[in-house]
N, C-alpha and C positions, 0 to 999 in steps of 0.2 A: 434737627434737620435744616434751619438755617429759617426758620419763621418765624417774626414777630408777631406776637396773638392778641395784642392790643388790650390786656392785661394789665394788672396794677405791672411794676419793673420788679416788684421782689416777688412775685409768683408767677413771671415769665420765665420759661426754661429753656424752648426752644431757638433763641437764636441763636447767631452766628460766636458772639460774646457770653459765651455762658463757662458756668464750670462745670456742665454736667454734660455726659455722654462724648460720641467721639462725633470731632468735626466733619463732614464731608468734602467742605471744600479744600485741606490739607491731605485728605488721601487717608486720615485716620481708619474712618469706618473701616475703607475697604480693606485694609491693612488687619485691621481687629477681625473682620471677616474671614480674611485668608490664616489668622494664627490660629482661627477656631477651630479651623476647618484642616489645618496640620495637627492640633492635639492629641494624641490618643484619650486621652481623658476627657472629648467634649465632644457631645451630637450635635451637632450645630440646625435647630429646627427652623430658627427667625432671626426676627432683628424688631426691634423695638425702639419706639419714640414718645417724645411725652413734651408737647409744648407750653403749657403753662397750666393755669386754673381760673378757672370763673368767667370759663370762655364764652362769648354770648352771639358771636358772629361764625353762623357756621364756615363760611368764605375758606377759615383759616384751619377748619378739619379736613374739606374739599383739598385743601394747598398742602397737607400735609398727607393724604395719603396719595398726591400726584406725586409730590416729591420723595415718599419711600417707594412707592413702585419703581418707580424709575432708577433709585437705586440701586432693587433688586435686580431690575434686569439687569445691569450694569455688571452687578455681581456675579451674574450667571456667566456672562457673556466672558468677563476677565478669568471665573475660577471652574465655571462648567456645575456650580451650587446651584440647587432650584429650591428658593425657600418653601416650606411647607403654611408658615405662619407668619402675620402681619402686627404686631400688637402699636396699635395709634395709640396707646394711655388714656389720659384722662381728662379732666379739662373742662365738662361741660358745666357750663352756671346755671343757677338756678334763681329766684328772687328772693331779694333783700328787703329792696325800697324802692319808691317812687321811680320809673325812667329804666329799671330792670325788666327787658324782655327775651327768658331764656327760652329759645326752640323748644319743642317737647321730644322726648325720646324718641317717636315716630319720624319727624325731620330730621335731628341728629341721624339716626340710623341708615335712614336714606339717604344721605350725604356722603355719609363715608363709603356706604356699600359701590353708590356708583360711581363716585370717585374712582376710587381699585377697579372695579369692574373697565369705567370706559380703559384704565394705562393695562390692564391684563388685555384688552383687545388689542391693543398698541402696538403691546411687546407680543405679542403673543406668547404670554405668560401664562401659566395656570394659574387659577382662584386661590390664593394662600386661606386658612381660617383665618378670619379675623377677629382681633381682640380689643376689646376694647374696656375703660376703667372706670366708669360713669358714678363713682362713689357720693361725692357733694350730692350732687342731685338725687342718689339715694337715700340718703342719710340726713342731709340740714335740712328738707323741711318738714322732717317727722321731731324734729328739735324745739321744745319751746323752753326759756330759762326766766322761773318764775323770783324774784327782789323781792323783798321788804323794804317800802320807802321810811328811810328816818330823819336825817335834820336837812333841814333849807337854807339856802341863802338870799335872797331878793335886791337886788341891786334895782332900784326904780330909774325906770329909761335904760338900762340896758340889757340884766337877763335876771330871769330865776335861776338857779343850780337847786337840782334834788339831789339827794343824796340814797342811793342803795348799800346793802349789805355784799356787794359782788363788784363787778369789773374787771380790771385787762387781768387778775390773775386766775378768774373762770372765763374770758374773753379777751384777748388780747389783740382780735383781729381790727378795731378802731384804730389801739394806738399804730402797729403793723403797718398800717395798708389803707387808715382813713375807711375802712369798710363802714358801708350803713347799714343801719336797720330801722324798724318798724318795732311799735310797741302799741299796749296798750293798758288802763290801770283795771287790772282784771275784774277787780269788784266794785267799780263801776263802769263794766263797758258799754253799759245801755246810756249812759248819761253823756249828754253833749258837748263838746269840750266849753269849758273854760278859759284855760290860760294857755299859754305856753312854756314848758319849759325845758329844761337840759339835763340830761341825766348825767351825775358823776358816780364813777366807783370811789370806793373807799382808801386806796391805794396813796400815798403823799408821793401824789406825780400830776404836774398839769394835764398831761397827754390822757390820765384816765379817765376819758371819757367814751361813753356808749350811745345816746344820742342825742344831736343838737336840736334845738328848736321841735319837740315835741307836742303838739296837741294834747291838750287831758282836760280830763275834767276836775273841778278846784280838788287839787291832793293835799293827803295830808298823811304827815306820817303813822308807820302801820299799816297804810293800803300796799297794794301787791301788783308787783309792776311786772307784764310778760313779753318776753322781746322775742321776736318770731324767729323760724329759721334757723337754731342756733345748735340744730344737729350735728354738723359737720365743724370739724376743728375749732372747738371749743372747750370741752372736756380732756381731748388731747392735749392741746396746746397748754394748757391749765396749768398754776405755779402754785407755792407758797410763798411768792414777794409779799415781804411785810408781816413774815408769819401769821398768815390768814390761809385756812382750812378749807379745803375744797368741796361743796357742796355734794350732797347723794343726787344720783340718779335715778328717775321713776319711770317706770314703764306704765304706759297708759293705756289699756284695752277693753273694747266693749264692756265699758263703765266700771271695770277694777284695776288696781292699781297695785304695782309690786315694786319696793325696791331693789334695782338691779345692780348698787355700786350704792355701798355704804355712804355717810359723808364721815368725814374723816375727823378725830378727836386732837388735842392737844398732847395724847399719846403719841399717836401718828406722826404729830411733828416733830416730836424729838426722840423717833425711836431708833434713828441711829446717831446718834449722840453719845458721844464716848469722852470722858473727862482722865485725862493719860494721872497713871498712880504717880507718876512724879510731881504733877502740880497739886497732888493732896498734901 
Protein backbone atom coordinates (compact mmCIF):
# COMPACT_ATOMS: atom_id res chain seq x y z
CA UNK A 1 0.00 0.00 0.00
CA UNK A 2 2.75 2.36 -0.42
CA UNK A 3 4.31 2.40 3.40
CA UNK A 4 7.58 2.34 4.51
CA UNK A 5 7.70 0.33 8.03
CA UNK A 6 10.93 1.31 9.05
CA UNK A 7 12.21 -2.19 8.77
CA UNK A 8 15.46 -3.92 8.16
CA UNK A 9 15.00 -3.05 3.61
CA UNK A 10 15.02 -6.93 2.88
CA UNK A 11 11.87 -7.45 5.08
CA UNK A 12 10.15 -4.43 4.02
CA UNK A 13 7.30 -5.25 1.71
CA UNK A 14 5.02 -2.51 1.64
CA UNK A 15 6.28 0.18 -0.21
CA UNK A 16 5.82 1.84 -3.22
CA UNK A 17 9.30 -0.12 -4.74
CA UNK A 18 8.53 -3.41 -3.96
CA UNK A 19 7.89 -6.60 -6.05
CA UNK A 20 5.27 -7.87 -4.17
CA UNK A 21 1.33 -7.24 -4.47
CA UNK A 22 -0.38 -4.60 -6.87
CA UNK A 23 0.57 -1.06 -6.74
CA UNK A 24 -2.05 1.60 -6.04
CA UNK A 25 -0.72 4.42 -7.09
CA UNK A 26 -0.63 3.07 -10.93
CA UNK A 27 -4.46 1.96 -10.74
CA UNK A 28 -3.18 -1.86 -10.48
CA UNK A 29 -5.03 -2.79 -7.31
CA UNK A 30 -8.15 -1.35 -8.63
CA UNK A 31 -7.84 -2.88 -11.97
CA UNK A 32 -6.95 -6.55 -10.03
CA UNK A 33 -10.21 -5.64 -8.11
CA UNK A 34 -12.40 -5.10 -11.10
CA UNK A 35 -10.91 -8.47 -12.99
CA UNK A 36 -11.98 -10.33 -9.78
CA UNK A 37 -14.96 -9.19 -9.64
CA UNK A 38 -15.58 -10.06 -13.68
CA UNK A 39 -14.33 -13.79 -13.12
CA UNK A 40 -16.94 -16.35 -12.82
CA UNK A 41 -14.31 -18.42 -11.17
CA UNK A 42 -13.73 -15.89 -8.20
CA UNK A 43 -15.82 -14.44 -4.86
CA UNK A 44 -14.19 -11.67 -4.56
CA UNK A 45 -14.49 -11.32 -0.33
CA UNK A 46 -11.18 -8.81 0.42
CA UNK A 47 -8.19 -7.55 -0.28
CA UNK A 48 -5.04 -7.89 1.64
CA UNK A 49 -1.72 -6.23 2.63
CA UNK A 50 1.28 -7.11 4.34
CA UNK A 51 4.09 -4.30 5.03
CA UNK A 52 6.98 -5.81 6.23
CA UNK A 53 8.27 -7.72 9.47
CA UNK A 54 9.69 -6.90 12.81
CA UNK A 55 7.37 -3.98 12.88
CA UNK A 56 7.82 -2.20 16.26
CA UNK A 57 6.24 1.25 15.55
CA UNK A 58 2.61 0.95 15.68
CA UNK A 59 2.25 4.41 13.65
CA UNK A 60 2.78 2.21 10.50
CA UNK A 61 -0.26 -0.41 11.22
CA UNK A 62 -2.59 2.81 12.18
CA UNK A 63 -1.07 4.20 8.38
CA UNK A 64 -1.82 1.04 6.77
CA UNK A 65 -5.28 0.29 7.76
CA UNK A 66 -6.13 4.16 6.94
CA UNK A 67 -4.69 3.69 3.72
CA UNK A 68 -6.69 0.19 2.73
CA UNK A 69 -9.88 1.68 3.88
CA UNK A 70 -9.74 4.26 1.89
CA UNK A 71 -9.10 2.00 -0.89
CA UNK A 72 -11.90 0.10 -0.15
CA UNK A 73 -14.17 2.76 -0.40
CA UNK A 74 -12.72 3.77 -3.54
CA UNK A 75 -13.52 0.42 -4.64
CA UNK A 76 -16.87 0.56 -3.87
CA UNK A 77 -17.59 3.76 -5.12
CA UNK A 78 -15.69 2.95 -8.81
CA UNK A 79 -17.22 -0.97 -9.05
CA UNK A 80 -20.41 -0.68 -6.40
CA UNK A 81 -18.10 -3.95 -4.27
CA UNK A 82 -18.43 -3.68 -0.60
CA UNK A 83 -15.67 -5.62 0.87
CA UNK A 84 -16.60 -8.07 3.52
CA UNK A 85 -12.89 -8.55 4.87
CA UNK A 86 -9.75 -6.59 5.60
CA UNK A 87 -6.58 -8.82 6.00
CA UNK A 88 -3.37 -6.03 7.33
CA UNK A 89 -0.96 -9.28 7.39
CA UNK A 90 1.67 -9.43 9.51
CA UNK A 91 4.45 -7.69 10.83
CA UNK A 92 4.36 -7.21 14.49
CA UNK A 93 7.98 -7.58 16.47
CA UNK A 94 8.71 -9.02 19.20
CA UNK A 95 12.28 -8.74 21.33
CA UNK A 96 15.54 -9.69 20.30
CA UNK A 97 17.95 -7.35 22.25
CA UNK A 98 18.79 -4.57 24.05
CA UNK A 99 16.76 -1.17 22.55
CA UNK A 100 13.72 -3.75 21.19
CA UNK A 101 10.39 -2.47 22.41
CA UNK A 102 7.55 -4.45 20.83
CA UNK A 103 3.88 -3.18 21.59
CA UNK A 104 2.02 -6.09 23.29
CA UNK A 105 -0.97 -7.61 21.47
CA UNK A 106 -3.49 -5.61 23.47
CA UNK A 107 -1.89 -2.13 21.67
CA UNK A 108 -1.32 -3.79 18.39
CA UNK A 109 -5.03 -4.86 18.35
CA UNK A 110 -6.31 -1.56 19.40
CA UNK A 111 -4.39 0.15 16.71
CA UNK A 112 -5.74 -1.39 14.07
CA UNK A 113 -9.13 -1.90 15.20
CA UNK A 114 -9.58 1.89 15.42
CA UNK A 115 -7.77 2.64 12.78
CA UNK A 116 -10.60 0.91 10.33
CA UNK A 117 -13.14 1.87 12.57
CA UNK A 118 -12.43 5.86 12.66
CA UNK A 119 -12.17 5.56 7.91
CA UNK A 120 -15.46 2.98 8.30
CA UNK A 121 -17.13 6.20 10.01
CA UNK A 122 -15.58 8.27 7.13
CA UNK A 123 -16.61 6.45 4.40
CA UNK A 124 -19.35 5.28 5.83
CA UNK A 125 -18.38 1.96 5.21
CA UNK A 126 -19.45 -1.19 6.95
CA UNK A 127 -16.92 -2.92 9.56
CA UNK A 128 -15.14 -5.56 7.10
CA UNK A 129 -13.67 -8.81 9.47
CA UNK A 130 -10.40 -8.14 10.15
CA UNK A 131 -7.44 -10.25 9.81
CA UNK A 132 -4.69 -10.00 10.87
CA UNK A 133 -0.97 -12.35 10.98
CA UNK A 134 0.87 -11.86 14.17
CA UNK A 135 2.93 -15.08 13.68
CA UNK A 136 6.69 -13.84 14.87
CA UNK A 137 5.39 -12.77 17.89
CA UNK A 138 3.59 -16.03 18.34
CA UNK A 139 6.10 -18.37 17.71
CA UNK A 140 10.01 -16.76 18.30
CA UNK A 141 9.77 -16.12 21.79
CA UNK A 142 8.59 -19.61 22.71
CA UNK A 143 12.13 -20.43 20.55
CA UNK A 144 15.22 -21.15 22.54
CA UNK A 145 18.42 -22.77 20.32
CA UNK A 146 20.63 -24.50 22.72
CA UNK A 147 25.13 -24.64 21.16
CA UNK A 148 27.76 -26.66 22.32
CA UNK A 149 30.73 -24.21 22.65
CA UNK A 150 33.99 -25.73 21.11
CA UNK A 151 37.38 -24.06 19.96
CA UNK A 152 38.40 -20.23 20.78
CA UNK A 153 40.23 -17.81 19.32
CA UNK A 154 41.80 -14.78 21.50
CA UNK A 155 43.14 -11.96 19.76
CA UNK A 156 44.49 -9.79 23.06
CA UNK A 157 43.27 -6.02 22.62
CA UNK A 158 40.87 -6.90 20.16
CA UNK A 159 38.21 -9.89 20.49
CA UNK A 160 37.64 -13.38 21.66
CA UNK A 161 35.65 -15.55 18.93
CA UNK A 162 33.85 -18.61 20.45
CA UNK A 163 33.01 -21.06 18.35
CA UNK A 164 29.47 -23.28 18.26
CA UNK A 165 28.43 -26.37 16.72
CA UNK A 166 25.31 -24.14 14.62
CA UNK A 167 25.02 -20.68 12.98
CA UNK A 168 23.54 -18.90 9.73
CA UNK A 169 22.61 -22.59 8.54
CA UNK A 170 20.17 -23.25 11.70
CA UNK A 171 20.07 -19.02 11.77
CA UNK A 172 20.73 -17.19 9.03
CA UNK A 173 18.93 -14.17 10.28
CA UNK A 174 22.57 -12.24 11.54
CA UNK A 175 24.07 -12.67 8.40
CA UNK A 176 20.47 -11.50 6.37
CA UNK A 177 19.53 -8.58 8.22
CA UNK A 178 22.41 -8.03 11.02
CA UNK A 179 19.46 -9.35 13.40
CA UNK A 180 20.56 -9.33 17.29
CA UNK A 181 20.18 -11.44 19.80
CA UNK A 182 20.64 -12.25 23.45
CA UNK A 183 22.28 -15.27 25.00
CA UNK A 184 23.34 -16.90 27.70
CA UNK A 185 25.96 -19.81 28.82
CA UNK A 186 23.18 -21.98 30.27
CA UNK A 187 25.06 -23.87 32.84
CA UNK A 188 26.45 -21.18 34.26
CA UNK A 189 23.70 -18.67 34.19
CA UNK A 190 23.85 -17.95 37.96
CA UNK A 191 27.51 -16.93 37.52
CA UNK A 192 28.65 -13.31 36.76
CA UNK A 193 30.14 -12.61 33.57
CA UNK A 194 33.59 -12.60 33.07
CA UNK A 195 34.76 -11.68 29.70
CA UNK A 196 33.31 -10.78 26.64
CA UNK A 197 32.88 -12.39 23.72
CA UNK A 198 31.66 -13.14 20.07
CA UNK A 199 30.07 -15.99 19.03
CA UNK A 200 30.89 -17.63 15.58
CA UNK A 201 29.05 -20.46 13.64
CA UNK A 202 30.84 -23.16 12.11
CA UNK A 203 30.20 -22.17 8.65
CA UNK A 204 33.74 -20.88 6.42
CA UNK A 205 32.10 -17.53 5.94
CA UNK A 206 33.07 -14.22 7.91
CA UNK A 207 29.48 -13.10 7.97
CA UNK A 208 28.82 -16.26 10.35
CA UNK A 209 28.19 -14.75 12.99
CA UNK A 210 25.37 -14.89 15.82
CA UNK A 211 26.47 -12.59 18.50
CA UNK A 212 29.03 -9.68 18.87
CA UNK A 213 30.33 -8.69 22.04
CA UNK A 214 28.55 -10.99 24.48
CA UNK A 215 28.92 -11.03 28.22
CA UNK A 216 29.66 -14.66 29.89
CA UNK A 217 30.99 -15.92 32.37
CA UNK A 218 34.84 -17.41 31.79
CA UNK A 219 33.71 -20.31 28.97
CA UNK A 220 35.05 -23.03 28.04
CA UNK A 221 34.57 -25.45 25.61
CA UNK A 222 31.64 -28.06 26.06
CA UNK A 223 29.43 -25.55 28.05
CA UNK A 224 26.06 -24.78 26.28
CA UNK A 225 25.33 -21.61 24.83
CA UNK A 226 21.21 -20.42 24.64
CA UNK A 227 20.28 -17.65 22.20
CA UNK A 228 16.73 -16.51 22.99
CA UNK A 229 13.85 -15.96 20.76
CA UNK A 230 14.80 -18.05 18.08
CA UNK A 231 11.36 -19.42 17.34
CA UNK A 232 10.29 -17.80 14.46
CA UNK A 233 12.31 -18.16 11.01
CA UNK A 234 14.98 -20.00 12.03
CA UNK A 235 14.33 -23.63 11.63
CA UNK A 236 12.47 -22.52 8.39
CA UNK A 237 15.03 -20.71 7.09
CA UNK A 238 17.61 -23.53 7.95
CA UNK A 239 20.22 -25.06 5.17
CA UNK A 240 22.71 -27.68 4.68
CA UNK A 241 25.72 -24.98 3.67
CA UNK A 242 28.74 -26.85 4.17
CA UNK A 243 27.00 -30.18 4.50
CA UNK A 244 26.16 -29.57 8.19
CA UNK A 245 22.85 -31.32 9.49
CA UNK A 246 20.14 -29.63 10.96
CA UNK A 247 19.59 -29.93 14.52
CA UNK A 248 16.07 -31.65 16.23
CA UNK A 249 13.56 -29.76 17.67
CA UNK A 250 12.24 -30.15 21.42
CA UNK A 251 9.20 -29.24 22.69
CA UNK A 252 9.38 -28.18 26.26
CA UNK A 253 6.23 -28.67 28.63
CA UNK A 254 5.43 -28.51 32.24
CA UNK A 255 8.88 -30.13 32.79
CA UNK A 256 8.74 -32.89 29.93
CA UNK A 257 10.29 -32.92 27.01
CA UNK A 258 9.38 -34.58 23.43
CA UNK A 259 11.08 -34.60 20.17
CA UNK A 260 9.08 -32.94 17.64
CA UNK A 261 11.46 -32.94 14.33
CA UNK A 262 14.04 -35.44 14.36
CA UNK A 263 17.74 -33.95 13.66
CA UNK A 264 18.75 -35.12 10.67
CA UNK A 265 21.63 -37.84 9.85
CA UNK A 266 24.27 -37.98 7.09
CA UNK A 267 21.71 -40.25 5.50
CA UNK A 268 19.39 -37.34 5.25
CA UNK A 269 22.05 -35.57 3.48
CA UNK A 270 22.64 -37.55 0.72
CA UNK A 271 19.34 -39.06 0.25
CA UNK A 272 18.78 -37.71 -2.90
CA UNK A 273 21.93 -38.29 -4.33
CA UNK A 274 21.84 -40.15 -7.49
CA UNK A 275 25.31 -41.16 -9.30
CA UNK A 276 23.98 -41.49 -13.30
CA UNK A 277 24.98 -45.38 -14.60
CA UNK A 278 27.03 -43.83 -17.12
CA UNK A 279 29.73 -42.40 -14.87
CA UNK A 280 30.12 -46.02 -13.34
Amino acid sequence: PGIEAHSHSYISTGQVDSKFGFTMENGDALRAVKKALASPHFELKGVHCHIGSQILDLEAFRLAGRVMMDFLAEARQRTGWTAEELDLGGGLGVYYSEGDDPPTIEEYARAVKESVADKCREHAFPRPRIIVEPGRSIVSPAGTTVYTIGSMKDIPGIRKYVAVDGGMTDNPRPALYQAKYEGLIANKAAEEAAEVVSITGRCCESGDMLIWDLPVPRVEAGDLLAIFSTGAYNYSMSSNYNALLRPAVVLVLDGKADVIVERETWGDLIRNHRLPERLL
